[in-house]
C-alpha positions in Angstrom: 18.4 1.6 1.8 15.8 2.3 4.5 12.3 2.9 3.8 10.9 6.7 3.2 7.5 6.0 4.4 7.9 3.9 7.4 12.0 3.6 8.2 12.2 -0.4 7.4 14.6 -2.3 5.2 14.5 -1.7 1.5 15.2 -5.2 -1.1 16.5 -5.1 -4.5 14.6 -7.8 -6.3 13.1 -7.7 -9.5 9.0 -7.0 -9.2 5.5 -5.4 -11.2 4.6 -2.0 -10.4 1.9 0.1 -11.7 2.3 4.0 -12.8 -0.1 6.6 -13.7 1.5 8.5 -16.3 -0.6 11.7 -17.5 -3.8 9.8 -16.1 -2.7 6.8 -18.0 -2.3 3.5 -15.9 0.4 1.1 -17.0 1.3 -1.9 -15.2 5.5 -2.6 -15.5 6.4 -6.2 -15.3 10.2 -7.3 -14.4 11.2 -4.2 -13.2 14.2 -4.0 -10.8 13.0 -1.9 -7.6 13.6 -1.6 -4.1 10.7 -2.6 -2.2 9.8 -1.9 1.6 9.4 -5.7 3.7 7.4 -3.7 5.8 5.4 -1.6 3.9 5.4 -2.1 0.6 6.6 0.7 -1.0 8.4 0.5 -3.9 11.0 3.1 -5.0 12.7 2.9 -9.0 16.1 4.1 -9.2 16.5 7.4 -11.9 17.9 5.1 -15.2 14.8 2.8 -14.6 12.4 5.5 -14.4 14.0 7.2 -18.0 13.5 4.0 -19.6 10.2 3.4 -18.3 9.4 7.3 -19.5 11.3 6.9 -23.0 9.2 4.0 -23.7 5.8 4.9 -22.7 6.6 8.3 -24.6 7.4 6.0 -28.3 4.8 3.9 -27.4 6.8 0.8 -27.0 4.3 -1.0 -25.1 1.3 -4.0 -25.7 -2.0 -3.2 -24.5 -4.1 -5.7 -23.1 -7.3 -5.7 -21.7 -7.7 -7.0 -17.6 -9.9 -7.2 -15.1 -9.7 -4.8 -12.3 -11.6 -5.1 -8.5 -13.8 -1.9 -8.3 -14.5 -0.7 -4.7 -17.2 2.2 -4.5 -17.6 3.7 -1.0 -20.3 5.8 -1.6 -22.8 2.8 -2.7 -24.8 1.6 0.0 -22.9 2.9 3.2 
């Protein structure tokens, strides 16, 4: 598979993404994805994404609470 976003070589490996879901974020763990070695990008194939839909809509899911880097550019620039 070749890369939307910049035309390199897609892998199939197993990774963590993170999705925004009606404003929601949610971090997937042990996801298979193809992922960019260029870029980055990731890409889920269509059964992946259902499952990851179906189960955020039953709320099969653990919340926990993490720490997140917040960058502002608008302070002191």
């Amino acid at each position: 598979m070749i890369c939307a976003a910049c035309q390199g070589k897609m892998i199939r490996k197993n990774g963590d993404i993170d999705l925004r879901i009606n404003g929601e974020l949610y971090i997937v763990h042990n996801v298979p994805i193809e992922e960019c070695c260029n870029c980055g990008e990731k890409v889920l194939d269509p059964e992946t994404s259902e499952v990851i839909y179906e189960r955020v809509h039953l709320k099969q899911y653990k919340k926990e609470k993490i720490e997140i880097p917040i960058l502002d550019l608008a302070v002191n620039m």
